[in-house]
C-alpha positions as CSV (number, residue, x, y, z in Angstrom):
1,X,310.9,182.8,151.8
2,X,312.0,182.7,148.0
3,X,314.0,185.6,146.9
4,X,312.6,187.1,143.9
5,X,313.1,188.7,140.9
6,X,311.9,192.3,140.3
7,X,309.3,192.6,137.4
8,X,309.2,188.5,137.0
9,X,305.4,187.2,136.7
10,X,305.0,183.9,137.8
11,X,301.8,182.0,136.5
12,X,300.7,179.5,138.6
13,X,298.6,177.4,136.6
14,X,296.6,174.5,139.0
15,X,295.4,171.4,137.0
16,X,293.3,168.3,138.2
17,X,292.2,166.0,135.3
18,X,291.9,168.8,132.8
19,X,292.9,167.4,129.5
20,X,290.1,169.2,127.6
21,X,291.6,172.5,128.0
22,X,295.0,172.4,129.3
23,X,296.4,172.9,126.1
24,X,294.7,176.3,125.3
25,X,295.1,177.7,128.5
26,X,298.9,177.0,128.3
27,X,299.0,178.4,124.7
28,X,297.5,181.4,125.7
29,X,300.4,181.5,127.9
30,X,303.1,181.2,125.7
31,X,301.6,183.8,123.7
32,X,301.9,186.9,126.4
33,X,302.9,190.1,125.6
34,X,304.7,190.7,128.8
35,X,308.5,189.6,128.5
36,X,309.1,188.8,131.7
37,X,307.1,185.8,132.8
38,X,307.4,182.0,134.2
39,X,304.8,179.2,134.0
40,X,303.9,177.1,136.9
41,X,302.2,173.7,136.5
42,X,300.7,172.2,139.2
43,X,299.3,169.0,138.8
44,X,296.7,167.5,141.5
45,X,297.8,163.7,140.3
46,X,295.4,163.4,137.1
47,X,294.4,160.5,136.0
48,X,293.9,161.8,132.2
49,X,296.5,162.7,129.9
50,X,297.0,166.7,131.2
51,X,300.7,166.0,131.9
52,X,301.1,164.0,128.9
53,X,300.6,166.9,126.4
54,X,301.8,169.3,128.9
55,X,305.1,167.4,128.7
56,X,304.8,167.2,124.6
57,X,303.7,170.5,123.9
58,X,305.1,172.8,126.9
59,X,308.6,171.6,127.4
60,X,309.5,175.4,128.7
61,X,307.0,175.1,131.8
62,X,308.4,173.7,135.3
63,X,305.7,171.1,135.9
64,X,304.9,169.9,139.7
65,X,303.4,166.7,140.1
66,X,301.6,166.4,143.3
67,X,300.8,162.8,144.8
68,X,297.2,163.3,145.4
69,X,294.9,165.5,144.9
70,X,295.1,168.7,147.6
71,X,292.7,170.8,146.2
72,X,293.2,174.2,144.3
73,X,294.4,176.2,147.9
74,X,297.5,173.9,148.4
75,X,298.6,173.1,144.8
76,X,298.8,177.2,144.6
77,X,300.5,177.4,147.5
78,X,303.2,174.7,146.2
79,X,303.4,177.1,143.0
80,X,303.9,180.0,145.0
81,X,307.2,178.5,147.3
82,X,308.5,177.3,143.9
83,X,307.6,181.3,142.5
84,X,310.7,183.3,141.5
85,X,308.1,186.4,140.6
86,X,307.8,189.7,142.3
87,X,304.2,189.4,141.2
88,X,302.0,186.0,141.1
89,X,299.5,185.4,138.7
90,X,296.8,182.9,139.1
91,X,294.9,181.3,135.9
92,X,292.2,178.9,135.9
93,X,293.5,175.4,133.7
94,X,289.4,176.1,132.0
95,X,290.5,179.9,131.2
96,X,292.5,181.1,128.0
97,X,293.8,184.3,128.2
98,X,294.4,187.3,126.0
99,X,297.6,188.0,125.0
100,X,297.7,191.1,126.9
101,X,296.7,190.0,129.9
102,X,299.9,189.5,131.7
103,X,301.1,193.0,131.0
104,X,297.5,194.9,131.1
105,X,297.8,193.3,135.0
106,X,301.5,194.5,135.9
107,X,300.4,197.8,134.4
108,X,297.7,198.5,136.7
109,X,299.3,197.2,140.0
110,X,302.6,199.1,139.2
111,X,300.8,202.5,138.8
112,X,299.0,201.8,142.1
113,X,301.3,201.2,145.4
114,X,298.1,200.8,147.9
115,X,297.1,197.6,145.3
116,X,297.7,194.3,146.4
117,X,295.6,192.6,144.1
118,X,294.2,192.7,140.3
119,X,291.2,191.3,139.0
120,X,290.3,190.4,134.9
121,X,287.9,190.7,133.3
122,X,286.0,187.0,132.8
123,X,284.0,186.2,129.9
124,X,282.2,183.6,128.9
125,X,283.9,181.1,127.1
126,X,281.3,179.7,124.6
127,X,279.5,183.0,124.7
128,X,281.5,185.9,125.0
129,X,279.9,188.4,125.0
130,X,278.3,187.5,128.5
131,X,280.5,188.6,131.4
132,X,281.4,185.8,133.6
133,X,282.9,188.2,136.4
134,X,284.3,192.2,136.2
135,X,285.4,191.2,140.4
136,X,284.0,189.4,142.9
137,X,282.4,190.8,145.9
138,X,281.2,190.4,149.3
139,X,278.5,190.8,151.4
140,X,277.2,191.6,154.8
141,X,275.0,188.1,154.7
142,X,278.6,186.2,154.4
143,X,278.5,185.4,150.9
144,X,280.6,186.1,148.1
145,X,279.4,186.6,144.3
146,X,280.6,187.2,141.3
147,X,279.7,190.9,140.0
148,X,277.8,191.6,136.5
149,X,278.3,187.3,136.0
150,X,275.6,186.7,133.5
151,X,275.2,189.8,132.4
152,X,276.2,191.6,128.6
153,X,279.5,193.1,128.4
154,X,278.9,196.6,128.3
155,X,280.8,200.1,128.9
156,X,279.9,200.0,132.6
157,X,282.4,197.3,133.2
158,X,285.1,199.3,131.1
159,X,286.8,200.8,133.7
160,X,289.3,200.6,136.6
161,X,287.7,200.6,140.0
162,X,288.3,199.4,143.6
163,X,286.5,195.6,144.2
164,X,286.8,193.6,147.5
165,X,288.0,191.1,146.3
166,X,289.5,189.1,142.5
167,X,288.6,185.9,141.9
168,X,291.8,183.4,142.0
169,X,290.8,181.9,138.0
170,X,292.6,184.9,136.9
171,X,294.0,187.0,139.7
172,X,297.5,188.9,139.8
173,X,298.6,189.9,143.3
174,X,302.0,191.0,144.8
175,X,304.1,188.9,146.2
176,X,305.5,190.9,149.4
177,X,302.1,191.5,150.7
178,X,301.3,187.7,150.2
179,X,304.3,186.6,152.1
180,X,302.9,189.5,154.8
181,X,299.2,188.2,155.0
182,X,299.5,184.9,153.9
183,X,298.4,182.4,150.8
184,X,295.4,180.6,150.4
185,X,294.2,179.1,153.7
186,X,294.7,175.0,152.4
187,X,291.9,173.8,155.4
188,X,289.6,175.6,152.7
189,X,290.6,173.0,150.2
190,X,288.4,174.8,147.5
191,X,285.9,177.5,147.5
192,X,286.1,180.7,149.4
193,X,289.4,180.6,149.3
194,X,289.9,183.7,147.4
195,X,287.6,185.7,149.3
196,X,289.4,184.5,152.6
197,X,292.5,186.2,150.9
198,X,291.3,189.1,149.2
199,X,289.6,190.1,152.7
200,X,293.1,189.5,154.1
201,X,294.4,191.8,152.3
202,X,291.7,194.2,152.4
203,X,292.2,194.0,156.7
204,X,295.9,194.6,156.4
205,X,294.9,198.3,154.8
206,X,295.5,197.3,150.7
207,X,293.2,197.8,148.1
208,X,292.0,195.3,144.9
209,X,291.8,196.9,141.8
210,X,289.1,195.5,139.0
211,X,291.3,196.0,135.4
212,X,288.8,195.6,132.6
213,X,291.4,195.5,129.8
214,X,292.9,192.0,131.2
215,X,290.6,189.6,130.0
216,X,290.5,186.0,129.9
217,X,287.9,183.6,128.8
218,X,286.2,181.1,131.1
219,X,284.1,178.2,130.4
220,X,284.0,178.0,134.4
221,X,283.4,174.7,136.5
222,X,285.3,172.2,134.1
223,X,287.1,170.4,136.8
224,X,283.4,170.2,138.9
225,X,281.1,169.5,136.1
226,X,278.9,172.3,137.4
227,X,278.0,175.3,139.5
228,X,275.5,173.5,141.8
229,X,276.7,170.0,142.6
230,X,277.3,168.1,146.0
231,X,280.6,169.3,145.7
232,X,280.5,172.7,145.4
233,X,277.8,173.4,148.2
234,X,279.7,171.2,150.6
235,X,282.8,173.1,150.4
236,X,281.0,176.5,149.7
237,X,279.3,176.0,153.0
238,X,281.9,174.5,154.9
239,X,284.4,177.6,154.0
240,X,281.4,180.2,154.6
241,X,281.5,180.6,158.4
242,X,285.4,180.2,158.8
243,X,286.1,183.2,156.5
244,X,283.8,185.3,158.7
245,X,285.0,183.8,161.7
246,X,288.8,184.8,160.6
247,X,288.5,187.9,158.9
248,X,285.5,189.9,160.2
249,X,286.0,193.2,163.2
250,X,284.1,191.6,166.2
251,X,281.8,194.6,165.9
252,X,281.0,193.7,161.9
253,X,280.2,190.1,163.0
254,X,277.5,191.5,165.4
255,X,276.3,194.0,163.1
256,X,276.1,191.3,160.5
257,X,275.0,188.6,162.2
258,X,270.7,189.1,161.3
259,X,271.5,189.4,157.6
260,X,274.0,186.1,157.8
261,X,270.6,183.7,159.0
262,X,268.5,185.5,157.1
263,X,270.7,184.0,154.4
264,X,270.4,180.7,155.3
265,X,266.8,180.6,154.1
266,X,266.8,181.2,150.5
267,X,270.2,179.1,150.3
268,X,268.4,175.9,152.3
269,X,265.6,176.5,150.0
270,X,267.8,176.8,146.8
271,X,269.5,173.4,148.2
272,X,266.4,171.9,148.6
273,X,264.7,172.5,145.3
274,X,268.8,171.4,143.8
275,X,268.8,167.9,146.0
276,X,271.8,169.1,147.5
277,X,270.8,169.7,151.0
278,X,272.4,166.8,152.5
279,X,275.4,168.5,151.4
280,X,274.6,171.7,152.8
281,X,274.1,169.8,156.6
282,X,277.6,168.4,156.0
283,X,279.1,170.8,155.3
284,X,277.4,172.9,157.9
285,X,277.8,171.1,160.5
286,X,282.2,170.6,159.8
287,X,282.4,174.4,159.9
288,X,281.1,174.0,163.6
289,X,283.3,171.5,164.5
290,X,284.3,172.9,168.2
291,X,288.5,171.7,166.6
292,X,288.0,173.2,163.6
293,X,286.2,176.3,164.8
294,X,288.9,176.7,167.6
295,X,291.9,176.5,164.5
296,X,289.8,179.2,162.8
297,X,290.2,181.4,166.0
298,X,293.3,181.0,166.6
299,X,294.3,182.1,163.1
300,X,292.0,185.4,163.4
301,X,294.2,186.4,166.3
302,X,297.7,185.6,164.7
303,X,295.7,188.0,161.7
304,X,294.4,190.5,163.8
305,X,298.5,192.2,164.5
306,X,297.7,192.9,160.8
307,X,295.0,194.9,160.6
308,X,295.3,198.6,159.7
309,X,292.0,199.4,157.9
310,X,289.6,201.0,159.9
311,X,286.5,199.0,161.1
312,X,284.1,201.8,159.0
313,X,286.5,202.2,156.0
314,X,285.8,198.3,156.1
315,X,282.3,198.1,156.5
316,X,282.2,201.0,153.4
317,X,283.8,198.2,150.9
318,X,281.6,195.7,152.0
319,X,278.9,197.5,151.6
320,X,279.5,198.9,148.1
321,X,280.1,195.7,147.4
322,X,277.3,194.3,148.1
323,X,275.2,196.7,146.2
324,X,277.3,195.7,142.9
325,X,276.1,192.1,143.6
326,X,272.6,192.8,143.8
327,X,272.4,195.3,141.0
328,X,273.9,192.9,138.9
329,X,271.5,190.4,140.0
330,X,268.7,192.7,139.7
331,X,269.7,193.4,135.6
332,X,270.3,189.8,135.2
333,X,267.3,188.4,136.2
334,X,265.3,191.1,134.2
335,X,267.0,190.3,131.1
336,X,266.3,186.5,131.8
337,X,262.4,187.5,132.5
338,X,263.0,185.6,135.6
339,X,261.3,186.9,139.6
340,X,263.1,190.2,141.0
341,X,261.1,191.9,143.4
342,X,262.6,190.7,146.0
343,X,265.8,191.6,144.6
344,X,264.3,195.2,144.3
345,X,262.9,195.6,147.7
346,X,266.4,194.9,149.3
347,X,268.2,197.2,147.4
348,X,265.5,199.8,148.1
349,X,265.5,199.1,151.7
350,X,269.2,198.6,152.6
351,X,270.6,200.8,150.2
352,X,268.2,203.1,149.3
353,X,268.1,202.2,145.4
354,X,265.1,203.0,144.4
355,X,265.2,200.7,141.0
């Protein structure tokens, strides 16, 4: 474990091929208001020139160079052993952030002891005005979602409030409950990875805070090319039954378990109409590998001498949670004139929103 250094932020920046933007993020960087801060640069062995003007323009940042590409879990967890910070801050290498952001972050977690974890406020990059995420949440189907993503920024999303979970782009968290619960989960690769953590640290009795006035700007699946892509529904449905698997009260997973196939349909569907649903079978069916689902178990019970939150307290944040997802879908897919009833009738029926 790496001794660290009281009121040191360490920004752990994780980069694969990302030459279009690495130079703005790392600006954006160099440009903080908060005095005490280190940069982290992993690299996932680009093949563009991402190190090269990291190395001509950003002589102050430590720069890792990995051999391969590991994904976004490991090259964070590289970042963190090499961390000197008492708090660790996570930025996307397609975000830029606001000058305050470092500080606006530190503010918020110091003031709160029972906070583990910060979330920004995401905007759009090209259009920013439109919210890319104010949190991310979960649900009791299994998935997690982005809240208010799509949506105008607008007073609602102004303030501080509990969320289940902040999205690793642009995350702060601290650094003694990670070395408590854990890091990202590196079998996850990427995707999900930051729910699996958040819910971590929701089990071991912390809270994670949204904090509207840190705000970064994201163009959002730069390394990818985009949000739906054999890629990203491989690993987002590989990754979606372990973090149940590990994280979920036994009890939860039962009560759970009719809205987790009922989600299955509208996904397969979505992955159908996409051409993605070989994808979605893959990945599927390596979630249920009997070796990979027995790894997965085994970790819940090493987890499971850390949980302190109460099974209903639990259930509450999920909950809430959910109904910020679906609200915000509910808004968003008014104001894009696009189908919502269905959207209605389940907010109506398990919530009791009568929209």
């Amino acid at each position: 474990m790496t001794s660290t250094i009281s009121d040191l932020v360490s920004v752990i920046v994780a980069n694969w091929n990302g030459e279009r933007y690495i130079k703005r993020c790392l600006s954006s960087l160099m440009m903080q208001t908060y005095p005490k801060i280190e940069i982290i640069l992993v690299d996932n062995d680009s093949k563009d020139d991402s190190l090269v003007i990291a190395e001509k323009y950003f002589a102050e940042i430590r720069l890792i160079r990995l051999p391969r590409n590991y994904g976004f879990a490991k090259a964070n967890n590289v970042g963190l052993d090499q961390a000197k910070g008492e708090f660790i801050c996570l930025l996307n290498n397609d975000a830029v952030a606001h000058r305050n952001w470092v500080e606006e972050l530190v503010k918020a977690i110091k003031e709160c002891p029972e906070v583990a974890a910060c979330a920004s406020k995401m905007l759009n990059y090209q259009h920013r005005e439109i919210i890319d995420s104010a949190g991310d949440g979960y649900t009791r189907m299994g998935f997690p979602d982005k809240i208010a993503s799509g949506l105008r920024n607008n007073e609602n999303y102004d303030h501080l409030r509990e969320v289940i979970s902040a999205c690793a782009g642009a995350a702060l968290y601290r650094r003694s409950v990670l070395d408590l619960v854990g890091f990202f989960d590196e079998d996850f690769f990427s995707y999900m990875e930051d729910v699996d953590l958040s819910l971590r640290v929701n089990m071991a009795g912390y809270k994670c805070l949204y904090v509207p006035t840190a705000v970064v700007y994201h163009l959002g699946s730069a390394s990818t090319g985009s949000k739906i892509n054999p890629f990203t529904i491989y690993w987002s449905t590989r990754n979606y039954l372990p973090v149940i698997i590990k994280n979920l009260p036994s009890k939860l997973i039962a009560h759970y378990i009719p809205f987790i196939f009922a989600f299955q349909f509208p996904w397969i569907i979505a992955c159908l109409k996409r051409k993605v649903f070989t994808d979605y079978l893959k990945g599927m069916k390596d979630s249920l590998r009997p070796g990979f689902v027995l790894k997965m178990l085994k970790r819940r019970k090493a987890l499971k001498k850390l949980w302190r939150l109460p099974e209903k307290e639990f259930h509450r944040r999920v909950v809430n949670s959910e109904r910020e997802i679906f609200e915000g879908i509910y808004r968003k897919r008014i104001f894009q004139e696009r189908p919502y009833w269905y959207i209605k009738t389940y907010l109506k029926l398990f919530h009791g929103r009568n929209l």
